[in-house]
C-alpha positions in Angstrom: -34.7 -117.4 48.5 -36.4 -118.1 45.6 -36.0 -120.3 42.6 -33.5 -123.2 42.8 -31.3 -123.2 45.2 -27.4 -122.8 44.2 -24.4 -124.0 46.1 -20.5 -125.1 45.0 -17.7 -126.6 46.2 -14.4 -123.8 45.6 -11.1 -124.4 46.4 -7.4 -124.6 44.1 -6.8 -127.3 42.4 -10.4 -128.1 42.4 -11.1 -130.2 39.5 -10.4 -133.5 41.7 -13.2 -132.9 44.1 -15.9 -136.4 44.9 -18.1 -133.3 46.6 -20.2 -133.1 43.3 -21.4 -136.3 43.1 -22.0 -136.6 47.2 -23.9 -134.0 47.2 -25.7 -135.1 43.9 -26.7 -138.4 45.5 -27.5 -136.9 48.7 -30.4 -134.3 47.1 -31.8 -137.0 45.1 -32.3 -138.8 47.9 -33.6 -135.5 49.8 -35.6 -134.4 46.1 -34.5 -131.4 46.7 -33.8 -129.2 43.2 -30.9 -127.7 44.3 -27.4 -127.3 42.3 -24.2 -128.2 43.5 -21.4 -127.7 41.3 -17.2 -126.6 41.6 -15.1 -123.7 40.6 -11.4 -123.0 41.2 -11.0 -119.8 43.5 -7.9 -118.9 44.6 -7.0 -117.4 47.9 -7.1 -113.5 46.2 -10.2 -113.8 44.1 -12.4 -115.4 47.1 -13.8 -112.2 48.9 -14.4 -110.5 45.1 -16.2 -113.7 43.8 -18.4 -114.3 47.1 -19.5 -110.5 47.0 -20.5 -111.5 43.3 -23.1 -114.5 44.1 -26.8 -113.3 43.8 -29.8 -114.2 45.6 -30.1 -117.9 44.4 -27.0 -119.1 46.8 -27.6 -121.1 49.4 -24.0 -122.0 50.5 -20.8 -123.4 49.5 -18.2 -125.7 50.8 -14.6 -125.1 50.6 -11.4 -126.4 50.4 -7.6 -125.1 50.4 -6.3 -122.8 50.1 -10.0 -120.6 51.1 -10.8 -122.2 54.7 -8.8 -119.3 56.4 -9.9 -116.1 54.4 -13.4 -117.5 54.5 -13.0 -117.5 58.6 -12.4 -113.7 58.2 -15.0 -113.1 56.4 -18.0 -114.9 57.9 -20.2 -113.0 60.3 -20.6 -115.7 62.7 -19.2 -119.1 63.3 -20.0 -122.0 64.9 -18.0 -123.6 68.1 -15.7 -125.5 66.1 -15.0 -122.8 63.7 -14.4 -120.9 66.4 -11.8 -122.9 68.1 -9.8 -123.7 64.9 -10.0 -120.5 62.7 -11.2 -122.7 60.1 -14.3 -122.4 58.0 -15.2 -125.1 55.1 -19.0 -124.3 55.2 -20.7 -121.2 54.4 -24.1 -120.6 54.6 -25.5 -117.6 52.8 -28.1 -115.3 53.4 -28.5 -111.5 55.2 -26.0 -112.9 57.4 -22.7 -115.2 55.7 -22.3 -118.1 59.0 -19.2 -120.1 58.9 -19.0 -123.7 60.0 -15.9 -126.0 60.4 -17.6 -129.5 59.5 -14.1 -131.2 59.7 -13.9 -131.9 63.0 -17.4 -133.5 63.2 -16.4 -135.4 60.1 -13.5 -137.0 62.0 -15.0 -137.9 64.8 -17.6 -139.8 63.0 -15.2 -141.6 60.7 -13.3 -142.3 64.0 -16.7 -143.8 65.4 -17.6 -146.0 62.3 -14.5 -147.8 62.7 -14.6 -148.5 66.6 -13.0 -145.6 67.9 -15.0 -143.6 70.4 -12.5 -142.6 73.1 -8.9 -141.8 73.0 -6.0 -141.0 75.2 -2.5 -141.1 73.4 -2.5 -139.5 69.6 0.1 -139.0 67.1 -0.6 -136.2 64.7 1.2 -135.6 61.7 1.5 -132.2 60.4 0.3 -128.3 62.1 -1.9 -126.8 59.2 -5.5 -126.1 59.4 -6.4 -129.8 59.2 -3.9 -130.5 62.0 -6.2 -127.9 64.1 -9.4 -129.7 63.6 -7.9 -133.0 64.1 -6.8 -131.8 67.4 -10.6 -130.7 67.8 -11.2 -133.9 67.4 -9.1 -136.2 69.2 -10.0 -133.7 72.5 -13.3 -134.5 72.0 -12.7 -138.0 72.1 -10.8 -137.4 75.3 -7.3 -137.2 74.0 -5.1 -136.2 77.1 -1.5 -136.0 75.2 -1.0 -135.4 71.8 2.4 -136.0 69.9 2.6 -133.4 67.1 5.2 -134.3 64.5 6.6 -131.3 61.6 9.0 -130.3 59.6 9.1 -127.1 60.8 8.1 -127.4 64.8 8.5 -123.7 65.1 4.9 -123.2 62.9 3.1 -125.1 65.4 2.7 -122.3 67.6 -1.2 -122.3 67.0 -1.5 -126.1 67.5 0.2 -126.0 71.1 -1.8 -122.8 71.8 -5.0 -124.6 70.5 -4.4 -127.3 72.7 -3.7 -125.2 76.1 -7.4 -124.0 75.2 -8.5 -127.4 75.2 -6.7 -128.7 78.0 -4.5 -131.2 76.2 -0.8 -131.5 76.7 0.4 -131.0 73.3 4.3 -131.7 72.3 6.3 -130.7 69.2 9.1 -132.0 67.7 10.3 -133.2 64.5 9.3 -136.1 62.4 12.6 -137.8 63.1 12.5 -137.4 66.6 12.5 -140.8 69.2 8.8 -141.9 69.4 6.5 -143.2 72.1 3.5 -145.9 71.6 0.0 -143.8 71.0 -3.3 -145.5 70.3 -4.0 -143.6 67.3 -1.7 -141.6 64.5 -3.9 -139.1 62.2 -1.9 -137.7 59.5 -3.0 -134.3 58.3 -0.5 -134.3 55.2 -1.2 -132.9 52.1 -1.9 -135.5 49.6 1.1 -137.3 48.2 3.6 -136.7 50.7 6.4 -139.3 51.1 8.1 -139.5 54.0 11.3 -141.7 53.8 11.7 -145.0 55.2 13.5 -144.2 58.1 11.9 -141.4 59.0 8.3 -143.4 59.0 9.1 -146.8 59.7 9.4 -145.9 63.6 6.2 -143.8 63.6 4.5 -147.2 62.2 5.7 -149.8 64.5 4.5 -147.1 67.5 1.4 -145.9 66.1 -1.4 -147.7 66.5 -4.4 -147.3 64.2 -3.8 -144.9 61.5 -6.3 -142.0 60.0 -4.8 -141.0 56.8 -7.3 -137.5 55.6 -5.9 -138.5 52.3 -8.2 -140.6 49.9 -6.5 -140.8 47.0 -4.4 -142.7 45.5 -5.4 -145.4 48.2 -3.2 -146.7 50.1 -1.2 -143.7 49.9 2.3 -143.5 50.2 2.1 -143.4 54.3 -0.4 -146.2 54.6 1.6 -148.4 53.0 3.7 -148.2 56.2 1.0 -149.9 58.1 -0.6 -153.0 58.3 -3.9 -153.0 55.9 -6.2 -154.0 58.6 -4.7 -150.4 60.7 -4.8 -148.5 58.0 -8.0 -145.9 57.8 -8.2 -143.8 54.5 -9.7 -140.4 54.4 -12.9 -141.1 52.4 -14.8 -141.4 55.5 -14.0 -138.1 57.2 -15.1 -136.8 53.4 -18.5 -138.4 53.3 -19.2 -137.1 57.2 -18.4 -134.0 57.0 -20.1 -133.6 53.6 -23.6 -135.2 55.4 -22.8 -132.3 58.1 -22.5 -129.1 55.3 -25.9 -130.6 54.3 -27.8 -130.7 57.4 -26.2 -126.7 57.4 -27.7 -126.0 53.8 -30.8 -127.5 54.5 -31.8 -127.0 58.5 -28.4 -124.2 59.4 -27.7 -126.3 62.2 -24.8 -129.2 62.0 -26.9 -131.2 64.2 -30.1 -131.8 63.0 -30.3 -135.1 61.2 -31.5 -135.1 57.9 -35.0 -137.1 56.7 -34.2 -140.3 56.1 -30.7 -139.8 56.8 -29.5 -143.9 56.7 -30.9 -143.6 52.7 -28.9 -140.6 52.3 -25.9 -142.2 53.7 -25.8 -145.2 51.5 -26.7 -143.0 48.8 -23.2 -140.9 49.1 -21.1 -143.9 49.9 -21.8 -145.7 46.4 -21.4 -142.0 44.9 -17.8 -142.4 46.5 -17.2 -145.7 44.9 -18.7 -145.2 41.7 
């Protein structure tokens, strides 16, 4: 490639996305002249608008509803990309490689707040988060998960996802009798409020909770829990935003990036800016 280097964050809605100013910080940091801004894509204009994108792209990052489609149309993917049907990373260039930085961005959020190893999990909700949660949790040695939905039925990917990884996975509905776990990870969309006596239970049995929402903070399920159990989102956002780097810079999620501490701070005083 030649010229500066362009990449975006796409998704719809869009226009509440912190990725701009992470990844501002984090090339500053880097001095890297690259661009990084957003654009609302929906679901039926992605493959049209990708085919569009010139020479100067590097790679974008995406958000719902394009992780899906943007599986489909990658040429390769990485392991957890693979295992999940997810992509949130493209990288761009003769070849379009898909990466699912999710999962790696929830296990390091997991691991900045002391949690490195896991054996009971709650998981709240079966979309395309709930799959790289499980990821996840399975990495972290997760033997049983508890998957709780509205519709148990349209879990059939989670349980087969988790037969793949070798964890005992169980559905049932929110309101269903529940068990003590160490950990509860909620993959709701934003805003969701569950009623009193539907969460009540699943707090006084949950353990630690990892809440992928961010904002408003505490959101309308961490207020359930005790502050000091309650973990918001925000982390999972800045990890798997230091992974898409390390994609757009080296292609490899792996490979640390120069000076990588620097960078960190850098993004986590973008986030609370």
């Amino acid at each position: 490639m030649t010229g500066r280097s362009r990449l975006a964050v796409w998704g719809d809605p869009i226009a509440h996305s912190k990725s701009p100013g992470l990844h501002a910080a984090a090339y500053a940091v880097l001095g890297l002249d690259w661009e990084y801004g957003r654009r609302r894509v929906t679901e039926t204009e992605f493959a049209h608008t990708l085919r569009s994108l010139d020479g100067s792209w590097r790679g974008l990052s995406l958000t719902m509803p394009l992780k899906d489609e943007a599986f489909r149309i990658a040429d390769s993917h990485d392991r957890h990309a693979e295992l999940t049907g997810v992509v949130n990373t493209l990288r761009l260039g003769a070849t379009i490689q898909g990466f699912n930085t999710d999962v790696g961005g929830i296990v390091d959020a997991l691991a900045e707040n002391g949690i490195a190893a896991l054996e009971r999990v709650r998981l709240l909700g079966a979309g395309a988060t709930a799959s790289s949660a499980l990821v996840a949790i399975a990495d972290l040695g997760a033997t049983r998960v508890d998957v709780r939905a509205r519709r148990p039925e349209r879990a059939a990917d989670v349980v087969a996802l988790g037969a793949r990884l070798g964890v005992d996975v169980r559905v049932s509905e929110f309101t269903a009798a529940a068990g003590d776990v160490d950990l509860t990870i909620a993959s709701l969309p934003g805003g969701t409020v569950l009623a009193p006596d539907v969460v009540d239970p699943l707090a006084r049995t949950g353990g630690v909770l990892f809440d992928v929402a961010y904002s408003p903070w505490p959101s309308a399920l961490a207020s359930s829990w005790s502050e000091e159990s309650a973990i918001s989102g925000l982390g999972m956002l800045l990890h798997q935003a230091i992974r898409q780097i390390r994609i757009f810079l080296h292609g490899d999620p792996a490979i640390a990036l120069p000076d990588e501490d620097a960078v960190l701070a850098a993004m986590r005083a973008a986030l609370t800016s």
